[in-house]
Phi, psi and omega in degrees: 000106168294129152231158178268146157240155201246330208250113156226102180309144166219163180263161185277269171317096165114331201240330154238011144204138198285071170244004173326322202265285218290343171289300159289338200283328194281336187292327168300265211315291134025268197296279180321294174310333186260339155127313193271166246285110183301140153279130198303154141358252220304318188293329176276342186272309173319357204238331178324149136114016215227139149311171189295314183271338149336307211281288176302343155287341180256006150289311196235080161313317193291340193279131188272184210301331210288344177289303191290315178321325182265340144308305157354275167317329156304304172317300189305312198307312201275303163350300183267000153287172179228055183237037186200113207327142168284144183258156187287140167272136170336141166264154217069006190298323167282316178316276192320336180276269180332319185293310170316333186254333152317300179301014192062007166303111146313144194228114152228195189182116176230134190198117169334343175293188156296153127334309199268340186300290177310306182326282184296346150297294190305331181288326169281346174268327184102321189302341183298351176307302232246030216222153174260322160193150204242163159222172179220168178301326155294335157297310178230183173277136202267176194319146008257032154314143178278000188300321229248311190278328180266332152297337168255049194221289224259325195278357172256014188021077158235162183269153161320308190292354176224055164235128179191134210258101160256134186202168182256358185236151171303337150330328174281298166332291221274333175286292190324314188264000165299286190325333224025073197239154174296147157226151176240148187257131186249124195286335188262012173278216168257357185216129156355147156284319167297327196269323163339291168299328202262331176269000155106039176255131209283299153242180168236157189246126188291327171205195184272351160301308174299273203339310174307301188283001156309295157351276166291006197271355137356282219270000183284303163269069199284307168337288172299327151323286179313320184268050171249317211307000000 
């Protein structure tokens, strides 16, 4: 069952681009350069979707702050760098962007990277032209806190309620119902479709071509949109 949305937030990392590999590779190295314990494949893919120092403090509990800064810092060094395979966008990822903004959808982006990180993603990707507004994690407090979803709420003068967070983690799943906004969970990301579901994404999708014609078959039928709602 389709609703038209007028607002659709979406997260960046795991859900429009397939950075997952590039992400645990730098959180290694990170972790080798300041000297403490690399964290496994699983441990490091759990934390995507968290700010950066979020992230690194729920790796490393024990570790005091000037140590996660300085992991912190390792990380950004090997991330915007270019000794670590690059990540890719997700496919269909331009279509879903271009169709949706065609369709007269406000396009937004709340995501755990830094500002200066997204800056450079949207820029290496081309999209950023087509997104209304954005938040990152150094701006506000990060997922699964709503500050960030609720400030691109207020600054699109939009209602909750004609909104909706599409993401792979429960973090996303978990801002979206603070705020009290719908979320859809994307399967190709870093967290379960069982773990999705269970944190309040109403479905999931295997890759953004289903997600696109959910999405428009709205605006492809606006009849049958209304009488969905």
């Amino acid at each position: 069952m389709t609703k038209k949305y007028e607002l659709i937030v979406f997260d960046w990392d795991g859900t429009l681009m397939d950075s997952e590999a590039r992400i645990v590779t730098c959180i290694q190295r990170a972790a080798l350069d300041v000297r403490l314990p690399v964290p496994s494949q699983a441990a490091a893919s759990n934390i995507i979707g968290l700010g950066l120092l979020e992230a690194v403090q729920r790796l490393f509990p024990t570790v005091d702050d000037r140590e996660v800064d300085r992991l912190a810092e390792a990380y950004r060094t090997h991330w915007l760098g270019d000794a670590v395979e690059p990540a890719v966008m997700f496919a269909g990822a331009r279509q879903l962007i271009e169709g949706l903004h065609g369709a007269g959808h406000l396009l937004a982006v709340a995501t755990g990277k830094s500002r200066r990180g997204l800056d450079k993603a949207l820029a290496d990707s081309g999209l950023g032209d087509w997104f209304h507004a954005t938040r990152c994690a150094d701006e506000t407090f990060s997922k699964p806190h709503p500050q960030m979803l609720e400030e691109i709420l207020c600054d699109l003068d939009t209602s909750p309620r004609t909104a909706v967070v599409v993401g792979d983690t429960e973090y996303d799943m978990q801002m979206a119902a603070s705020a009290g906004v719908d979320a859809i969970g994307m399967a190709h990301g870093v967290h379960a479709p069982e773990r999705l579901v269970a944190a309040g994404a109403l479905q999931c999708f295997d890759d953004l071509s289903a997600l696109s014609d959910w999405l428009l078959a709205p605006a492809l039928d606006p009849q049958a949109g209304e009488n969905r709602k």
